[in-house]
C-alpha positions as CSV (number, residue, x, y, z in Angstrom):
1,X,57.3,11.7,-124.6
2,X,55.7,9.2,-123.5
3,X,58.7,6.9,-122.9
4,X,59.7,9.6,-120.9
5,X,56.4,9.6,-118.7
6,X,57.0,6.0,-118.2
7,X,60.6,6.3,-117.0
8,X,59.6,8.9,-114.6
9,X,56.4,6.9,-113.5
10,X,59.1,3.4,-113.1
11,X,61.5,5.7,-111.5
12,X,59.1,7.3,-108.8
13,X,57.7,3.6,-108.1
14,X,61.1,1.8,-107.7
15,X,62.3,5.2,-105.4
16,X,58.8,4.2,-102.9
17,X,59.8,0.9,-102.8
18,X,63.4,1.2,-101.8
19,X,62.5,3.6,-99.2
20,X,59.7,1.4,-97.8
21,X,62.1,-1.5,-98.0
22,X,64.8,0.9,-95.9
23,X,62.2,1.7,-93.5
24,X,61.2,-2.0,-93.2
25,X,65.0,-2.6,-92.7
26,X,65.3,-0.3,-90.0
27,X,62.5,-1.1,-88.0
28,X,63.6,-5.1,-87.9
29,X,66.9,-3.6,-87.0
30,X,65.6,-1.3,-84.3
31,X,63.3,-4.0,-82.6
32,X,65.8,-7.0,-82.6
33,X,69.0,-5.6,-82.3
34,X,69.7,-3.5,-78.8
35,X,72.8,-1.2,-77.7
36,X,75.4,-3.0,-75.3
37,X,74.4,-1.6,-72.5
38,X,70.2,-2.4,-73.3
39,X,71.4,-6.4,-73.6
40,X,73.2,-6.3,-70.7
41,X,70.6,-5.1,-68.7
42,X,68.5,-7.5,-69.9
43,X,70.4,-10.9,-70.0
44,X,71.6,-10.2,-66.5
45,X,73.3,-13.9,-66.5
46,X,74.1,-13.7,-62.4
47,X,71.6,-11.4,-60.0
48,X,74.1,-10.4,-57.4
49,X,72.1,-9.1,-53.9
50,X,74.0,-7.1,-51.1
51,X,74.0,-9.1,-48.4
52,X,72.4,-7.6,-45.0
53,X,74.6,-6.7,-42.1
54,X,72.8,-9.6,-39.9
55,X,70.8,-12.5,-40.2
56,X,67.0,-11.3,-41.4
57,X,64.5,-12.0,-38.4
58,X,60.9,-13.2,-38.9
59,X,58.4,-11.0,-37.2
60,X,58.2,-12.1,-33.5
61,X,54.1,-11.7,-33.7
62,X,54.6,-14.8,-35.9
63,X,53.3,-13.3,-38.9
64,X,54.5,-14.1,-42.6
65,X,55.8,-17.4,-43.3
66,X,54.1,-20.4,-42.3
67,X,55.5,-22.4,-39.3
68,X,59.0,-23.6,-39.7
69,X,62.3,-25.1,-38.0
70,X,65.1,-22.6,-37.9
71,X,68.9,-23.2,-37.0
72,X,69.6,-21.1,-34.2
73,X,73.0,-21.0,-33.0
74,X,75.6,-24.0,-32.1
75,X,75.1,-26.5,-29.5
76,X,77.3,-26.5,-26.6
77,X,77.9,-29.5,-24.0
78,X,78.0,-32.2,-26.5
79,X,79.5,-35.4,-25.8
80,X,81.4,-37.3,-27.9
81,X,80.8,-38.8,-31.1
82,X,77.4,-41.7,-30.3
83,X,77.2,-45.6,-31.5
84,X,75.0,-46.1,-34.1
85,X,72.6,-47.8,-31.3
86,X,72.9,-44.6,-29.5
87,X,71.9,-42.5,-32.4
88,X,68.6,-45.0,-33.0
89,X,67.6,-44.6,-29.9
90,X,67.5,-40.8,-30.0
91,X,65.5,-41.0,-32.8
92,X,62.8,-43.4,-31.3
93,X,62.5,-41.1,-27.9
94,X,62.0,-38.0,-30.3
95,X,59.5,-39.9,-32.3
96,X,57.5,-40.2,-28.7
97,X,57.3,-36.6,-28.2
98,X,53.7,-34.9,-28.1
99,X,52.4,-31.8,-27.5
100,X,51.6,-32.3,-23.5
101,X,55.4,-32.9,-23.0
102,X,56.5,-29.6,-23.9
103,X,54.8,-27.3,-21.6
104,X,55.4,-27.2,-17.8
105,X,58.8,-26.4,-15.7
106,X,61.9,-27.9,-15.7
107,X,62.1,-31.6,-15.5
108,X,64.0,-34.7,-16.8
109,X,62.3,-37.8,-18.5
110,X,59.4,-36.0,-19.8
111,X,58.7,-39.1,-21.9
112,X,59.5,-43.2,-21.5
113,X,63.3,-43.1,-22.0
114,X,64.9,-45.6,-25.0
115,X,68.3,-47.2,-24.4
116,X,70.1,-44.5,-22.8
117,X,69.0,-41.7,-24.2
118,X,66.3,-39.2,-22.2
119,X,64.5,-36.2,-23.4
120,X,64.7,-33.0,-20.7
121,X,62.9,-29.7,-20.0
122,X,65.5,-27.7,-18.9
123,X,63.2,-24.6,-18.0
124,X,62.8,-21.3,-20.0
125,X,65.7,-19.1,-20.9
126,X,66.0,-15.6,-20.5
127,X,63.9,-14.9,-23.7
128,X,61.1,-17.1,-22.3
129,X,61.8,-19.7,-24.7
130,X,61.2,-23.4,-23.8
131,X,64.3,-25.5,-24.1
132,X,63.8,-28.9,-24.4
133,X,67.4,-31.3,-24.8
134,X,67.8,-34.8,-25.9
135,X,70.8,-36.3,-23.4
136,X,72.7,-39.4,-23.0
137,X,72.2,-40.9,-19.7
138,X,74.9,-42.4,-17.1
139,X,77.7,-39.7,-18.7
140,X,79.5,-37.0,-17.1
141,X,79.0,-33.6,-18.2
142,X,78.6,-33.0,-21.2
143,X,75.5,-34.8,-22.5
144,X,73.3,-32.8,-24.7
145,X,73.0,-34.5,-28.2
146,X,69.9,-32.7,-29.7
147,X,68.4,-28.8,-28.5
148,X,65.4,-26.7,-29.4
149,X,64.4,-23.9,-28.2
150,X,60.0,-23.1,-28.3
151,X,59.3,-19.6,-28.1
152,X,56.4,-19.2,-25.8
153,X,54.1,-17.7,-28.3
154,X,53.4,-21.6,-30.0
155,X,52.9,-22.8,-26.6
156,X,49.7,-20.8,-24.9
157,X,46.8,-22.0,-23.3
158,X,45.1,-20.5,-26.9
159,X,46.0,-23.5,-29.0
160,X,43.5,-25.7,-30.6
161,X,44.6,-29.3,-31.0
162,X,45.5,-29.4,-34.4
163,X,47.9,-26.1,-33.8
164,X,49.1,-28.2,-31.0
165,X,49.8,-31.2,-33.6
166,X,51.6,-28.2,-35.5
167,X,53.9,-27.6,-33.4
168,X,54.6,-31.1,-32.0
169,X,55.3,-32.0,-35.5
170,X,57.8,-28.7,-35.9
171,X,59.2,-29.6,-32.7
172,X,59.8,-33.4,-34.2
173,X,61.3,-32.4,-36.5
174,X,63.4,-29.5,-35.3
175,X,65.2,-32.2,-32.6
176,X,65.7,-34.7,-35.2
177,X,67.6,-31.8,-37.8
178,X,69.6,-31.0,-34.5
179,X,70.6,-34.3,-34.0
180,X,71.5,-34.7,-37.7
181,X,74.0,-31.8,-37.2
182,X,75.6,-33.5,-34.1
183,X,76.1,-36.5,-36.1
184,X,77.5,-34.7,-39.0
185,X,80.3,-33.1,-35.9
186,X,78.5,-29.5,-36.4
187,X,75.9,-29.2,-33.7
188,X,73.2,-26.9,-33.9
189,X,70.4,-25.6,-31.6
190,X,67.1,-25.4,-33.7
191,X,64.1,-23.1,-32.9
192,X,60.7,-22.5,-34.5
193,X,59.4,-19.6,-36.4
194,X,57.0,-17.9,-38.5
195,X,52.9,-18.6,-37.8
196,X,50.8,-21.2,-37.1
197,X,48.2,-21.8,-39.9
198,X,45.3,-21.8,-37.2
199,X,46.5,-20.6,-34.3
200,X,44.0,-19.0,-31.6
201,X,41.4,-20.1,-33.2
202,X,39.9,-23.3,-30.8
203,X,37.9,-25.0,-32.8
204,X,33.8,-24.9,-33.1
205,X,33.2,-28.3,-31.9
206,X,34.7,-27.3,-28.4
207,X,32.2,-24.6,-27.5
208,X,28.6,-25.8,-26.6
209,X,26.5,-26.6,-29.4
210,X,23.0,-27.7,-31.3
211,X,22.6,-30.8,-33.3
212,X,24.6,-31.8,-35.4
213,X,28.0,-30.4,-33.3
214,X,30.3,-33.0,-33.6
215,X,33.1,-34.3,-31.1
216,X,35.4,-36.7,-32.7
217,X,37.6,-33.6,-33.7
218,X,38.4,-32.6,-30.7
219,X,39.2,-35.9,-28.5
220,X,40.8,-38.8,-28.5
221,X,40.8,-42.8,-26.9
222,X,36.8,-42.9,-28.2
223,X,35.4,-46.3,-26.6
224,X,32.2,-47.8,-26.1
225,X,31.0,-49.7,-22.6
226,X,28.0,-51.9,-22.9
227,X,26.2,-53.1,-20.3
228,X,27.7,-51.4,-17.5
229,X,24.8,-51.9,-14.8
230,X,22.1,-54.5,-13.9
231,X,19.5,-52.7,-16.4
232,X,22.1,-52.6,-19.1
233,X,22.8,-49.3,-21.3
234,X,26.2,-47.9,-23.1
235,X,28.5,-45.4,-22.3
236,X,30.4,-43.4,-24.4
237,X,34.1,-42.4,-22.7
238,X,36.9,-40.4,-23.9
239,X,39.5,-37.7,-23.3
240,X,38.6,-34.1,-24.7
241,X,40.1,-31.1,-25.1
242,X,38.7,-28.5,-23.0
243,X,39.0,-24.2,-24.3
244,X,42.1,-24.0,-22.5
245,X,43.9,-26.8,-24.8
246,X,43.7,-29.4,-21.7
247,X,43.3,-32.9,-22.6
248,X,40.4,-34.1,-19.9
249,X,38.9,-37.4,-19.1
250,X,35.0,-37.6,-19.6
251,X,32.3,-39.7,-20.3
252,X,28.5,-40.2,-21.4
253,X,25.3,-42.5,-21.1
254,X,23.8,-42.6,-24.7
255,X,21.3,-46.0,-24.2
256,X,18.0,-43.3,-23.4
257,X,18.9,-41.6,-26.3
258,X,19.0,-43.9,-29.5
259,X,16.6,-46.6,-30.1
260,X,16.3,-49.6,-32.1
261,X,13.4,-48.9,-34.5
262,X,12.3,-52.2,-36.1
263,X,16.4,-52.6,-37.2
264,X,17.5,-49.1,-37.4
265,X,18.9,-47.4,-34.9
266,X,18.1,-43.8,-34.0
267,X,18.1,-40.5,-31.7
268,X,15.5,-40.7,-30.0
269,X,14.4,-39.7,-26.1
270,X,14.2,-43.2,-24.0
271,X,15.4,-45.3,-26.7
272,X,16.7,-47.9,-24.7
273,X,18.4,-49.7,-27.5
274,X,20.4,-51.8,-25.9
275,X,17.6,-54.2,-25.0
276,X,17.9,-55.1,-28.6
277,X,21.2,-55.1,-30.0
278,X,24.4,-56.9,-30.0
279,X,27.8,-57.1,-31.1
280,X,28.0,-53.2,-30.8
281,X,31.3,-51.7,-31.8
282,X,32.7,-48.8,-32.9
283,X,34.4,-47.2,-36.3
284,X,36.2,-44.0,-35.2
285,X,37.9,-41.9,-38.5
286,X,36.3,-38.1,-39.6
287,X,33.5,-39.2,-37.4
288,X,32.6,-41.9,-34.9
289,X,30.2,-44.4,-36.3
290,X,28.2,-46.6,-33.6
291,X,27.5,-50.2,-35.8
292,X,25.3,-53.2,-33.7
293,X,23.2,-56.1,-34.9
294,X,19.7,-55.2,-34.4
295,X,16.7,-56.8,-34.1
296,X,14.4,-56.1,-36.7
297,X,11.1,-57.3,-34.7
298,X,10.0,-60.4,-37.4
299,X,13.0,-62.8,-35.7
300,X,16.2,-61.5,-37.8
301,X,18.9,-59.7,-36.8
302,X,20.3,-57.1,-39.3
303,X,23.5,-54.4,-39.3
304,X,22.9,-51.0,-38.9
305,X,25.0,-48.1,-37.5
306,X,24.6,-44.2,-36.5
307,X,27.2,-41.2,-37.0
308,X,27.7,-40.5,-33.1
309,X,28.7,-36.7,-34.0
310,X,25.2,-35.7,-35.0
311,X,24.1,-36.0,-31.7
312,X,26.9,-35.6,-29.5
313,X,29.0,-32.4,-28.8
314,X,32.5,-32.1,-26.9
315,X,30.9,-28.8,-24.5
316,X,34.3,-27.7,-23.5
317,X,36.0,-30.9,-22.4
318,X,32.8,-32.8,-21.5
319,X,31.0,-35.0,-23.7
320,X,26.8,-34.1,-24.2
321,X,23.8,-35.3,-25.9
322,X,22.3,-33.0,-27.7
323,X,19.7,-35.5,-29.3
324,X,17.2,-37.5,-28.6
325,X,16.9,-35.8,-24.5
């Protein structure tokens, strides 16, 4: 009887454990094994898109992606193939391009010319686009080697100077891909698109502000005059940009506002430091540093500098102490 106990009690455990070893079976084959149609949905070897029925357009309020250079449509009135010499020359002019030569009315040699080659504003189109065109000089007709079109929005009166340098760059870069196609015999007129990472937004340093303000940012051509009159004294001179993105001529007396203080110069009202300094220069990067030699009072002569933009401010075009007054 008791045999028979034990068969039934081997019998019930050997049933459990082949039907926990089916289950275990079925659940590895369940998880790793998928129908046809479940693999093929999730292989998917090639992703094939219906193509739109035209050309996708970036929003015209410049929105979504950042700035770019965009083919726009083929070149017409393209001369014939160019010597290498030629082609060289093309790309020096277009190197030479800047932000101040793109704005304005129609006109030809809107930068130094190199070789033969010219760059033209031909005027806006219909759109309002700018059109500027690289062209070989002394031909007949067709002349046109290089095209971009600037739509007006990356132009405005709005633009700080380093949206300017933005779209000079794009604008660089756009001519140069256009003449690439018209050397490789498929000529292409290149545009710009999508937004400018900055745009109408003029930067701080422009507007009138307290110590501290900062100018180098917004100008260029920074130099130093020293002794510019019988009593002596310093000038600081370059060209600003003003709120309306105009580059602008201007200058400033700073020798009342610094002074030499036993070797160490500092803003101060009536300074007057030039009475006791020499060798004055200055370091223009991030900031524009004003280094001299200056007496230290006990017969020595020691080096010692100031950060310019702590006390001077670009007031919208016009350079202005706002330190030591």
């Amino acid at each position: 009887m008791s045999n028979i106990n034990n068969y039934g009690v081997n019998m019930k455990a050997q049933m459990s454990a082949l039907i926990a070893g089916t289950v275990c079976t079925m659940l590895v084959s369940t998880s790793f094994i998928l129908p046809a149609s479940a693999q093929h949905r999730h292989k998917l070897p090639h992703l094939v898109l219906p193509m739109p029925s035209r050309p996708l357009q970036l929003p015209q309020n410049g929105r979504g992606s950042v700035l770019h250079t965009t083919a726009y449509g083929p070149m017409r009135n393209t001369p014939r193939p160019l010597n290498a010499q030629l082609l060289r020359s093309a790309e020096v002019v277009i190197a030479s391009l800047r932000f101040e030569h793109l704005r304005g009315g129609a006109s030809s040699h809107i930068v130094q010319d190199v070789g033969h080659i010219r760059i033209d504003r031909q005027g806006q189109t219909a759109n309002g686009d700018q059109n500027i065109q690289v062209q070989v000089n002394g031909l007949r007709g067709d002349s046109t080697i290089a095209t971009v079109l600037i739509p007006a929005r990356y132009l405005g009166n709005n633009l700080n100077i380093h949206s300017q340098r933005e779209v000079a760059n794009q604008v660089r870069l756009a001519l140069r891909r256009s003449l690439a196609s018209f050397r490789q015999n498929r000529p292409q007129i290149y545009t710009l698109a999508g937004r400018l990472s900055n745009a109408r937004i003029l930067p701080r340093n422009v507007q009138p502000r307290r110590a501290g303000g900062g100018f180098t940012a917004s100008c260029r051509d920074i130099n130093l005059f020293t002794n510019i009159d019988r009593r002596g004294g310093a000038n600081l001179s370059a060209k600003c940009y003003n709120q309306a993105g105009q580059l602008l001529p201007t200058a400033v007396a700073i020798n009342n506002n610094i002074v030499n203080n036993g070797g160490r110069l500092a803003w101060q009202k009536d300074g007057g430091f030039t009475g006791s300094v020499r060798n004055c220069s200055l370091i223009v990067r991030k900031f524009t540093i004003l280094r001299c030699e200056a007496g230290n009072g006990a017969g020595s002569w020691v080096t010692s500098a100031i950060n310019l933009d702590t006390g001077i401010v670009n007031n919208n075009g016009r350079l202005t102490v706002v330190r030591g007054r």
